[in-house]
C-alpha positions in Angstrom: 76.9 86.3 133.6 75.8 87.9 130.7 75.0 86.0 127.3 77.5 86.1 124.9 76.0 86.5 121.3 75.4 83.0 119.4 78.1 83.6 117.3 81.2 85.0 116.7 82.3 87.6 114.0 83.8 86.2 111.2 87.5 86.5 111.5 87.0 88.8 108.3 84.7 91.2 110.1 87.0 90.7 113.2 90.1 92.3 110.7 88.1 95.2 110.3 88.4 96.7 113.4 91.2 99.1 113.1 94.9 98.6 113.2 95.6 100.9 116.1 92.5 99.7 118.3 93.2 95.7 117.9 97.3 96.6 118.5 95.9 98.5 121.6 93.4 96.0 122.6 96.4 93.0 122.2 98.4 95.1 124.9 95.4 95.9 127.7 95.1 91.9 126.9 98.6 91.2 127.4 98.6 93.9 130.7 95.3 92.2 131.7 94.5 96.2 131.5 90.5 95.6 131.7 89.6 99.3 132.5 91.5 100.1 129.2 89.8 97.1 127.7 86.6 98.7 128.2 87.4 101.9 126.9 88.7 100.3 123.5 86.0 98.3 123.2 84.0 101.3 122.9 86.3 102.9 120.4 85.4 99.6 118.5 81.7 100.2 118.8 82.6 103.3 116.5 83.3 100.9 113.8 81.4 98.0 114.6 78.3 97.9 116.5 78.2 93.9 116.6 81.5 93.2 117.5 82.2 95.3 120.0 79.0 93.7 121.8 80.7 90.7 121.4 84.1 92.1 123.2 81.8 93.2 125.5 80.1 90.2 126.4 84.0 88.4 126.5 85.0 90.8 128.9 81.6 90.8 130.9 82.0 86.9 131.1 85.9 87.0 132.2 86.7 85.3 128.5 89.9 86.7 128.7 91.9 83.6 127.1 89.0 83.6 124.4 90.2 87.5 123.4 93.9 86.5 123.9 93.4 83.6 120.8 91.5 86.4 118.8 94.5 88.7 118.7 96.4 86.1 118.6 99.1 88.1 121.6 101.2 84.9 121.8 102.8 85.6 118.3 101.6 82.9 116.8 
């Protein structure tokens, strides 16, 4: 298992990553897609440095449900 960083983007910092990558990422989430989670998260990284390592270490740990609350894919 990897370590996940301490803490967690703000949810402010989390907004900034890019209409078309979070709507992207929510489907892979949604498709459990994690090949195509991987390559997002690296389009991410583009943006954000930080908090793509932190999808990263979600998807390295299997956090799957933890990335499904921050996109928020049940329409809440």
């Amino acid at each position: 298992m990897n370590e996940q960083p301490t803490v967690a983007p703000s949810r402010e910092r989390l907004r900034g990553v890019p209409t078309h990558l979070a709507e992207a990422i929510r489907e892979a989430v949604v498709s459990e897609d994690i090949d195509e989670l991987y390559e997002l998260v690296n389009g991410v990284a583009e943006h954000d440095a930080e908090v793509a390592a932190f999808f990263r270490a979600l998807l390295e740990d299997y956090a799957y449900e933890t990335l499904r609350d921050l996109f928020d894919v049940r329409g809440r």
